[in-house]
N, C-alpha and C positions, 0 to 999 in steps of 0.2 A: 539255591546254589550254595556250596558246601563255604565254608568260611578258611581264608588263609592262612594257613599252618603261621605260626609264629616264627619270626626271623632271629636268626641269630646276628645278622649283621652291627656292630658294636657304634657307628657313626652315623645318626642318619642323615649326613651329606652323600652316604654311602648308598641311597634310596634315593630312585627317580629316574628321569627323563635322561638319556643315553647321551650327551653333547659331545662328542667329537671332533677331529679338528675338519673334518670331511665332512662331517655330514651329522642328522640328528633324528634319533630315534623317540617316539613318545612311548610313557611309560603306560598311557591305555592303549597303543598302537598293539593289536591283539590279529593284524589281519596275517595271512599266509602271504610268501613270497615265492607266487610261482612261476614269475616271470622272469627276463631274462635280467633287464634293464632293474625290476623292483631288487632283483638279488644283489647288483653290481653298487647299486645307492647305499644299500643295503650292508656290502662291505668297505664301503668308503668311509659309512657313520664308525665300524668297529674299527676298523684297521686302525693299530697304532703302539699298543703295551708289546704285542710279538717283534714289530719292526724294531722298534724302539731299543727291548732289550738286547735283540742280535746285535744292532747296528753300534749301541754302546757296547757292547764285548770287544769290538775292535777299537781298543783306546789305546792308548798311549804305551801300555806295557805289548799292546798287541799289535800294531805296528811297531814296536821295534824287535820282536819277538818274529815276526814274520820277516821284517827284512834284514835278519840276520840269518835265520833260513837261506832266505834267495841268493845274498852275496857269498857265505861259506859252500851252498851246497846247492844252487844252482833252481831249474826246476825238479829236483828230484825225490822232493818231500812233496809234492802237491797232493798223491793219496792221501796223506795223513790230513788232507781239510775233507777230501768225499768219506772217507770212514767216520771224520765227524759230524757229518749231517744227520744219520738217524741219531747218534746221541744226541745230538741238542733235539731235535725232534721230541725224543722220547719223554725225557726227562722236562722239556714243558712244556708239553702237551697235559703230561699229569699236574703241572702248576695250572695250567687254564681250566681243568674241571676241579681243582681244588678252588681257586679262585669263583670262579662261575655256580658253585654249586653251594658251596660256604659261607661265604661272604665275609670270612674273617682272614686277616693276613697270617703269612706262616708262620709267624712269629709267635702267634698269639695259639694258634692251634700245639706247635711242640710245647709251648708252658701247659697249656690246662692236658694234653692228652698225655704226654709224657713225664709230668711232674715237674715242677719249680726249679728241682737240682739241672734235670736237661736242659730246661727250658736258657735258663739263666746261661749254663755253662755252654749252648748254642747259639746265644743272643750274645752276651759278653765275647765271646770269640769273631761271629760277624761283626761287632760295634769294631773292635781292632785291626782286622782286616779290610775293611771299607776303610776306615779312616786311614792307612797307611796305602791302599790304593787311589785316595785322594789326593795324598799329597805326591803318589808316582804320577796321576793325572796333571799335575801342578806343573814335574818336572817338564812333561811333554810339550805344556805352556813355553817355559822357558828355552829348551833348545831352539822350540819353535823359532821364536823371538830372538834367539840368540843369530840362529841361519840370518833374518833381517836386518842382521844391524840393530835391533830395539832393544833398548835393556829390560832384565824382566823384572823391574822394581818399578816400571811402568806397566807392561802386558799382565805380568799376576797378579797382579791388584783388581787392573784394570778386569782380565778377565772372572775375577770371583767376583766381583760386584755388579757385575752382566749377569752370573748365575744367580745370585742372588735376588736378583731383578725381576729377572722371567719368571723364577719361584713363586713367588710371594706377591704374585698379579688377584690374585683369588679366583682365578678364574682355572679349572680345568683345561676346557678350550685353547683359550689362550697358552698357556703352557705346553700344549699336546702342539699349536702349531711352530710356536717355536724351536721344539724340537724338530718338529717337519721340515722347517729351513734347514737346517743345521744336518738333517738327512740329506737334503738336495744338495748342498756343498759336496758330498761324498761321489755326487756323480762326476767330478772330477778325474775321480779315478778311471774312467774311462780315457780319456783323453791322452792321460799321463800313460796308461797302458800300452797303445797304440800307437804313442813315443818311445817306446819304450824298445821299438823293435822284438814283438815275440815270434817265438816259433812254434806256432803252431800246432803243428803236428806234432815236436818235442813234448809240449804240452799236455798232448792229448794221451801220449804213451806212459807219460809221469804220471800222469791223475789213474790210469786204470794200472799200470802194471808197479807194484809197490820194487823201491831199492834205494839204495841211499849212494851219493856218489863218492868215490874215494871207499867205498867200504863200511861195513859197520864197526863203530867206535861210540867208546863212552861219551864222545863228546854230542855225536850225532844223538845216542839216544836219549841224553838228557834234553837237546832241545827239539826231538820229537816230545819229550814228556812235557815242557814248556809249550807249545803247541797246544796242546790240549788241556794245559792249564789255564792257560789263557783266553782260550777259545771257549772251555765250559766253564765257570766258574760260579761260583753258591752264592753271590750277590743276585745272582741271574733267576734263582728259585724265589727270595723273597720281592724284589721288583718286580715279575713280572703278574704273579698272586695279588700282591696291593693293588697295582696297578689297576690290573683287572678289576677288582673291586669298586677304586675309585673310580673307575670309568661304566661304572652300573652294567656291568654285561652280569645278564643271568644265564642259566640254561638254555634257554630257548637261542641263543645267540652264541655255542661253542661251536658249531661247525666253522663258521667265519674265524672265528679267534685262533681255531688251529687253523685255519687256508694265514693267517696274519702269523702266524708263529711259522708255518713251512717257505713262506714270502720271507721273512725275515734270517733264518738259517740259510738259505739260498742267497741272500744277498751278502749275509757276513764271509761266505765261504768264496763267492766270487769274489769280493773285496781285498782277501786275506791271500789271495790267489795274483791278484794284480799287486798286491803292494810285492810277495815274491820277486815276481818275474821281473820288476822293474827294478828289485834290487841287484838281481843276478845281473842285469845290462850297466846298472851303475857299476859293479865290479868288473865284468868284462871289461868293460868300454874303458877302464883305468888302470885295466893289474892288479885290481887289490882283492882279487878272488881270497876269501880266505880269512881278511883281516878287519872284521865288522868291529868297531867302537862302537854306536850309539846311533839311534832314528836319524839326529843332528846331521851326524857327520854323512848319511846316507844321499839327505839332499845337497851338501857339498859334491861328492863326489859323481851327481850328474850335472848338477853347475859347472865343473872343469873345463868341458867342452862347449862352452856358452850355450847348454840347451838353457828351454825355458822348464823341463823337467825339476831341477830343483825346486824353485817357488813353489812349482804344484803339489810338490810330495811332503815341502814344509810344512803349506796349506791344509793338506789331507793330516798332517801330524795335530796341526792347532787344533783342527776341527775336532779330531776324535778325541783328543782329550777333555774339552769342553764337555761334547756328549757322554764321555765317561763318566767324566765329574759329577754331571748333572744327574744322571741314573744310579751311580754308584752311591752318592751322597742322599737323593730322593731316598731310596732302597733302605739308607741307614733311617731314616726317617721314618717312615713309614713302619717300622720294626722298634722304633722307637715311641709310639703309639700305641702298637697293639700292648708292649711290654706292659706300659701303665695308664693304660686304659684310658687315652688323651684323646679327643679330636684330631684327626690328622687326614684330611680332607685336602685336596687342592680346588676344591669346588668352595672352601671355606675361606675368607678372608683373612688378616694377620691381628685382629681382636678378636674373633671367635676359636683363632687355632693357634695363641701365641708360644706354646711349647713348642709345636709341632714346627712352627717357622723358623724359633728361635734355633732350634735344635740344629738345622739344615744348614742357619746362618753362621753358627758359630763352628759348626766341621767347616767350610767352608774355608771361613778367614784363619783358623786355625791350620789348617792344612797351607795355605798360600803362603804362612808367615812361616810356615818351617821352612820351605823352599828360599825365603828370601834370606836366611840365618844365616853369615857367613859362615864354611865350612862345616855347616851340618850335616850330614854323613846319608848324604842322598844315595850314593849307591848299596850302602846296607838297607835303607829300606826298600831301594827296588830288590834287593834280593831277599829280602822279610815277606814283602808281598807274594813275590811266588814261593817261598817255599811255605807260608803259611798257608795259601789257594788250597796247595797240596795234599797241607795234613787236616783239609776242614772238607775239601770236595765229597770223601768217600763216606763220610760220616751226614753230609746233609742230602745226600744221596740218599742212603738208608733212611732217615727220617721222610721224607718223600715218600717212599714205596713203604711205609708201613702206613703213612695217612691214606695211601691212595688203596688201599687195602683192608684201612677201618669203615667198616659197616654202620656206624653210627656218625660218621663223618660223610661219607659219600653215599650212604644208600647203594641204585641201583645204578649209580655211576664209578662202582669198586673197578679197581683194575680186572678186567679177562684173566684166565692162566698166562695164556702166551704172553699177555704184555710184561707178566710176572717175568716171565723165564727171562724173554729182553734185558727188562731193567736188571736184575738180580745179575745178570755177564756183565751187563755195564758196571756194575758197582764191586764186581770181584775185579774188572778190569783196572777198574780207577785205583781200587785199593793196591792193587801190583803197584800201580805207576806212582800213586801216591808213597807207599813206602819205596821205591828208589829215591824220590828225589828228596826223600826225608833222609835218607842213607849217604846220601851224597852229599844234603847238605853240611851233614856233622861230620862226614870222613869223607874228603874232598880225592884222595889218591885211590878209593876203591874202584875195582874193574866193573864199571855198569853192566858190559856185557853177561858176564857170571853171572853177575846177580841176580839180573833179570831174570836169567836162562833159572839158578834157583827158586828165586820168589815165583816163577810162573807154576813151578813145580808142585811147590808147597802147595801154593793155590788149590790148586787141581787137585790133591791128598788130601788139604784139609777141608775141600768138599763136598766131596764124596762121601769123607768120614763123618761129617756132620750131618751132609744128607742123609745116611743111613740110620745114623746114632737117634735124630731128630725123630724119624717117621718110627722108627721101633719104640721109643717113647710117648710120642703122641698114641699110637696104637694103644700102647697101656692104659694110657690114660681114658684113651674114648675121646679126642679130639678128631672134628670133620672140619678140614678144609671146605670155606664157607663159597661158593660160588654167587656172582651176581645176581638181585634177585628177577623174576620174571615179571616184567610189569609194562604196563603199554605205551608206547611211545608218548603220550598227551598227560601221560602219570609223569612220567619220567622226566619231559619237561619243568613239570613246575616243582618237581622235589629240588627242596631246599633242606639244609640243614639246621635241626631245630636248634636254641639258641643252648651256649655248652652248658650250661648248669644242669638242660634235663639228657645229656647225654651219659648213658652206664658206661661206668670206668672200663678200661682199657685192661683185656685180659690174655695177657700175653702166651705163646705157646713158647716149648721146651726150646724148639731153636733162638725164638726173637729172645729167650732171656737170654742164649750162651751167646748168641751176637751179638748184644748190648753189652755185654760182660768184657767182650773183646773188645768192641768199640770202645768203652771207656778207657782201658788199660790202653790200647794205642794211641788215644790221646791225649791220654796222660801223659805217656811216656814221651810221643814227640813232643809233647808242647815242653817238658822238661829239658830234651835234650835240645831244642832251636834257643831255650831261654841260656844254656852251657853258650852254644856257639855265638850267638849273637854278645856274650859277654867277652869270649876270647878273637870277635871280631873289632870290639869295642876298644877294647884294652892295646891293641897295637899301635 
């Protein structure tokens, strides 16, 4: 019997028996599942990294992102959550056979494949991002708490040292089920829906036939753009990778992991759908169509009419931020690990993995205490967090579809063409939507509209032009687009990536260098121009 390729896997808490919060898999458990019931146990043991990551994307900036949707604009944005089910789809489904097939977080892949300067300047950008979504997850703490009557010099405390807690159990398991509670809280939203008085059939016309009510306006398309920042965002590439990792899923086990990633987009988009609807009946039910302040004030304004709806929507607020925190802040961790090559295990205790814990506990308490700062400029960093999501999505986007496309990374598990074409619209998409809201952020009085209507333009020319420029080059050169290779299924399972020292360097074609090229320069340039705004937001 042939002897096992060598692993690349960097942690070996990252090696072994599958323990889930469902269920457990052994790591000599080698039999076939071709039953009905063996399959169902089977996805019980996996289920967890996909739910996990959707169910944290609805945190606290995304409920209030959504129920500002519902009260200014009714159900008439609900398309814009079915258009993003294949994107969230797409774009992690290629983190779970990155995950699955690797065994190193993504973190650790853009440093060795892409070089130190990327690596750094993609790590250093998420370390800032996460940590300024923590502390907006903090904020969601606090309104929470605030709707209750509780001060949050009590709840934020209170609730970082609950995260805290669950963290640093040493147990994986344990960890994966507390989150599980903290999911089942979310079914809430059912209840609160159904109080909520919907319609239906409204509903059903909004989800398939796209329009915006009142008309299209700058104001609508930026928070269609907010929608989708919110809803995809690049903490979601590295958490769900580790994730995976830490939860010992190989190959032999991605089919389950994407059924757990398409469970889990389906649940966020339901979810994001009900917190909607329930805001447009708070606004009806009050007159204040139109005039959304904050999550906060959304559960007063179904309190008015002594439903029991407020509490629930509070509830549903506390909750997601908790779960945000917790995946947002893990994510930063976990990436904080592969960076310099630490233990960073939830299967490892807090003396075998004391950076990795430390690391978690101190974004953590440091995030809560900003929140608690009198007059610390909480709403500049909720607007830092989205408009940073923005100019960091399009760019870890591409980093994505070029791993999921190196042949010494993923073997016979490279992207298809067609997934190619998919992803490659999604990331010309984002990148539109990403430079609006970078446009907007720094020149607040520009017509979205226009813009749009030109950036889509440009798009589409400087595509084309590329496309062509690219293949007549490659041509010269004698570059062949590499196709998946042909190998048997029971191969294909146990390919693993060997570990990266014996992997040949990364040799980029004429396009990926003019698209890096541009990539850099754009974020360059917005990370410049958000560092101008954020200073002449400061200085007022």
């Amino acid at each position: 019997m042939p002897e096992p390729r060598p692993s690349a896997v960097l942690d070996s808490a990252h090696l072994g028996d599958i323990e889930g919060a469902l269920g457990r898999i052994s790591l000599s458990d080698k039999e076939s599942r071709r039953t009905f019931k063996a399959r169902m146990l089977t996805m019980l043991a996996i289920v967890g990294p996909g739910l996990i990551v959707m169910v944290g994307d609805n945190d606290a900036g995304g409920v209030a992102t959504y129920a500002q949707a519902g009260q200014n604009y009714g159900y008439s944005l609900l398309w814009v959550l079915l258009l993003l089910i294949p994107v969230l789809i797409v774009n992690q489904e290629m983190v779970v056979r990155l995950g699955a097939v690797t065994g190193v977080g993504h973190a650790r892949l853009i440093n060795e494949r892409f070089g130190r300067g990327w690596g750094w300047f993609s790590v250093g950008d998420l370390f800032v991002l996460n940590f300024l979504t923590i502390v907006a997850e903090f904020i969601g703490v606090s309104l929470a708490a605030s709707y209750f009557g509780v001060s949050r010099y009590i709840v934020v405390p209170t609730a970082a040292v609950a995260l805290i807690a669950i963290m640093a159990t040493g147990s994986f398991r344990r960890w994966e089920r507390a989150m599980f509670v903290f999911i089942a809280v979310t079914a809430v939203q059912i209840p609160m829906l159904l109080l909520s008085h919907p319609d239906w059939g409204r509903a059903a016309r909004d989800f398939a036939i796209p329009g915006v009510r009142g008309g299209i306006t700058s104001d609508a398309v930026l928070l269609i753009i907010a929608i989708v920042g919110t809803t995809v965002a690049p903490w979601q590439l590295f958490f769900q990778q580790s994730n995976i990792i830490d939860k010992r899923i190989t190959p032999r086990f991605i089919s389950y992991e994407r059924a757990d990633t398409v469970l889990g987009a389906l649940v966020v988009v339901a979810g994001a759908a009900a917190l909607m609807m329930t805001a447009d009946y708070a606004a009806r039910s009050t007159g204040s169509v139109g005039e959304f302040v904050d999550a906060g004030d959304i559960a007063r304004l179904l309190s008015a009419n002594g439903s029991v709806l407020g509490p629930i929507f509070a509830i549903v607020l506390l909750d997601a931020s908790i779960i945000g925190a917790a995946a947002v802040t893990l994510s930063t961790s976990y990436a904080f690990g592969d960076v310099f090559g630490i233990s960073h295990s939830l299967h490892r205790g807090f003396k075998e993995a004391k950076p990795f814990y430390l690391s978690y506990g101190a974004m953590v308490l440091l995030a809560a205490g900003i929140v608690l700062i009198p007059g610390a400029p909480l709403g500049l960093i909720t607007t830092a967090v989205q408009a940073l999501a923005g100019l960091l999505l399009p760019s870890a986007s591409v980093f994505l579809l070029l791993l999921c496309n190196d042949r010494q990374v993923l073997g016979p598990w490279i992207n298809p063409r067609w997934l190619n074409l998919v992803a490659g619209l999604i990331v010309a998409v984002l990148l539109m939507l990403s430079g609006i809201l970078m446009a907007t952020t720094v020149f607040p009085d520009l017509n979205v509209v226009t813009a749009s209507i030109y950036l889509g333009i440009a798009l589409v020319v400087a595509g084309i032009v590329a496309t062509v420029g690219v293949r007549w080059l490659d041509r010269r050169r004698g570059v062949v687009t590499a196709l998946p290779p042909d190998v048997g299924r029971e191969a294909k399972m146990q390919w693993r990536m060997p570990p990266l020292t014996l992997l040949e360097p990364v040799v980029w074609s004429s396009g990926t260098k003019l698209g890096m090229l541009a990539l850099r320069g754009y974020l360059v340039i917005g990370a410049i121009l958000l560092v101008v705004k954020a200073i002449q937001l400061g200085s007022r």
